[in-house]
C-alpha positions as CSV (number, residue, x, y, z in Angstrom):
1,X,171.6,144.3,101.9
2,X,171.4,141.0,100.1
3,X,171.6,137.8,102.6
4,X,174.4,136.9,101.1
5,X,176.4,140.2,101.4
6,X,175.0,140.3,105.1
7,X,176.5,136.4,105.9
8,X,180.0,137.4,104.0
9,X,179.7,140.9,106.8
10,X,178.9,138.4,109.7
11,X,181.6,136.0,108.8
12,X,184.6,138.7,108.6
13,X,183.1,140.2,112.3
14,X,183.8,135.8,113.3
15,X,187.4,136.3,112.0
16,X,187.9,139.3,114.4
17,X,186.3,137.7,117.2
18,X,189.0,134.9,116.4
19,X,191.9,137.4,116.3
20,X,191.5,139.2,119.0
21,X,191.8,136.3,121.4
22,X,193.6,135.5,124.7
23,X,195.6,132.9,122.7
24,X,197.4,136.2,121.1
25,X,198.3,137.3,124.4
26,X,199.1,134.3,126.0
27,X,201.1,131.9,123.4
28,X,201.3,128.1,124.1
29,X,203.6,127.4,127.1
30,X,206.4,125.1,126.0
31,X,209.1,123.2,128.8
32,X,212.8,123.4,128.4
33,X,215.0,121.6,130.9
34,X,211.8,121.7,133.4
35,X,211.1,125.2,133.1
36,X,207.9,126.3,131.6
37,X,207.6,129.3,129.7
38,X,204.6,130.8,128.5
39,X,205.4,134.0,125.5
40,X,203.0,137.1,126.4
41,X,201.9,140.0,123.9
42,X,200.2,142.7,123.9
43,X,197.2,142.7,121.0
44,X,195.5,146.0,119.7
45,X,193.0,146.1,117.2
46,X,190.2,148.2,115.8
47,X,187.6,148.2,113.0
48,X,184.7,150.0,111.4
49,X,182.2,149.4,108.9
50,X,179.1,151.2,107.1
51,X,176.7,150.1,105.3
52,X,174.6,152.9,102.9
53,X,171.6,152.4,100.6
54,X,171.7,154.8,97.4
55,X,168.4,156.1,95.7
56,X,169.7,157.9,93.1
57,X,172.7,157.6,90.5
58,X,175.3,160.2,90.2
59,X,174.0,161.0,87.0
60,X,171.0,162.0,88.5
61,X,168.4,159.1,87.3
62,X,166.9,157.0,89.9
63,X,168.2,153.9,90.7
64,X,168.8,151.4,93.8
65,X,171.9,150.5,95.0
66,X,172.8,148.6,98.2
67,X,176.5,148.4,99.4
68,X,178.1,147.3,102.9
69,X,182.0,148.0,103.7
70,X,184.4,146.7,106.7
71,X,187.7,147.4,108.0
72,X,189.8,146.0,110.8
73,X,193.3,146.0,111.6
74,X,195.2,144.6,114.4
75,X,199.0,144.5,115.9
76,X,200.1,142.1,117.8
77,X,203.8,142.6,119.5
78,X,205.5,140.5,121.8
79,X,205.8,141.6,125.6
80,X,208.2,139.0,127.1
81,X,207.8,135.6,128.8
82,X,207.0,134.0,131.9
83,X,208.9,131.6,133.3
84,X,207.7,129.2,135.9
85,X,211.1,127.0,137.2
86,X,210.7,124.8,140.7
87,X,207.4,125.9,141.3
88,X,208.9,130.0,141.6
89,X,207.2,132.3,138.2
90,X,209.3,135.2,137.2
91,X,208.8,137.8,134.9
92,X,211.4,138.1,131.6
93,X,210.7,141.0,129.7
94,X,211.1,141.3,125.4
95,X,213.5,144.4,125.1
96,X,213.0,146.3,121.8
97,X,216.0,147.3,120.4
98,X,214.4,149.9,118.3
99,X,213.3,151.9,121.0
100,X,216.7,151.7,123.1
101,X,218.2,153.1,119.8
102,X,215.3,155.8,119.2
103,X,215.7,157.1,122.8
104,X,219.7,156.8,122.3
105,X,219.1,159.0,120.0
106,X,216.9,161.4,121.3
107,X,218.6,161.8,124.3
108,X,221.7,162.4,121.8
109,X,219.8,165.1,119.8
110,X,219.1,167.0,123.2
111,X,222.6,166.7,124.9
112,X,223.7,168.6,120.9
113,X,221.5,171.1,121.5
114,X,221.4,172.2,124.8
115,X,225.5,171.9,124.1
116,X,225.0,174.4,121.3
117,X,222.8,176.9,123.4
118,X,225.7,177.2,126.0
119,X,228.5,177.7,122.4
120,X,226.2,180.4,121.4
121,X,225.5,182.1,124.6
122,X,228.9,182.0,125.4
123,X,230.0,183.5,121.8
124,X,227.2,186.4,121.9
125,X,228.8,187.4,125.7
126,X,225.5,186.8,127.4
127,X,225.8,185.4,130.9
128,X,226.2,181.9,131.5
129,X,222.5,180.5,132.6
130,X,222.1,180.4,136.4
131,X,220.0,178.2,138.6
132,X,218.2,181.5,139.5
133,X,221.1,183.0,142.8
């Protein structure tokens, strides 16, 4: 590895160092009316990397070839807030709306079939399920 391919390597491991920082969690508190508030996430991230050295081509001469690679990926997705007001802290939640619908639903899709169970079992003439008397 050249020194310039292993300076570029070190300076993308800098920017996740940067990314995955407490600042990402904790946003800059701001004051409204006298209440501070202070925006809170949560931050995942992950990476990888290789780094290989090939002796010979794939056309089967020998040759020399040096080659470094490295991934990273990272979410970051608000929590809620806290909010400090007359010296008392309180805890405000971020409610996702996508998962209230998602578990709406799911909760939906079981109601329909345990619903269509009781239609069918009732239609073949087998017993009505019991709590086990």
């Amino acid at each position: 590895m050249t020194e310039m391919q292993a300076s570029s390597l070190l300076d993308k491991v800098g920017a996740v160092k940067d990314v995955m920082t407490v600042s990402r969690a904790f946003g800059e508190s701001y004051q409204v009316d006298g209440i501070t508030i202070i925006p809170v996430a949560t931050v995942r991230g992950g990476g990888g990397g290789r780094s290989d050295t090939r002796k010979d081509s794939p056309s089967g001469e020998e040759g020399r070839g040096i080659g470094a690679r490295l991934g990273f990926g990272a979410t970051v997705r608000p929590v809620g807030v806290v909010v400090i007001k007359d010296g008392k802290v309180s805890w405000q939640p971020t409610i996702d709306v996508m998962w209230v619908i998602l578990g709406g639903q799911l909760l939906g899709l079981a109601a329909i079939l345990a619903v269509r169970r009781l239609i069918e079992r009732r239609v073949t003439g087998h017993p009505p399920l019991s709590s086990g008397e």
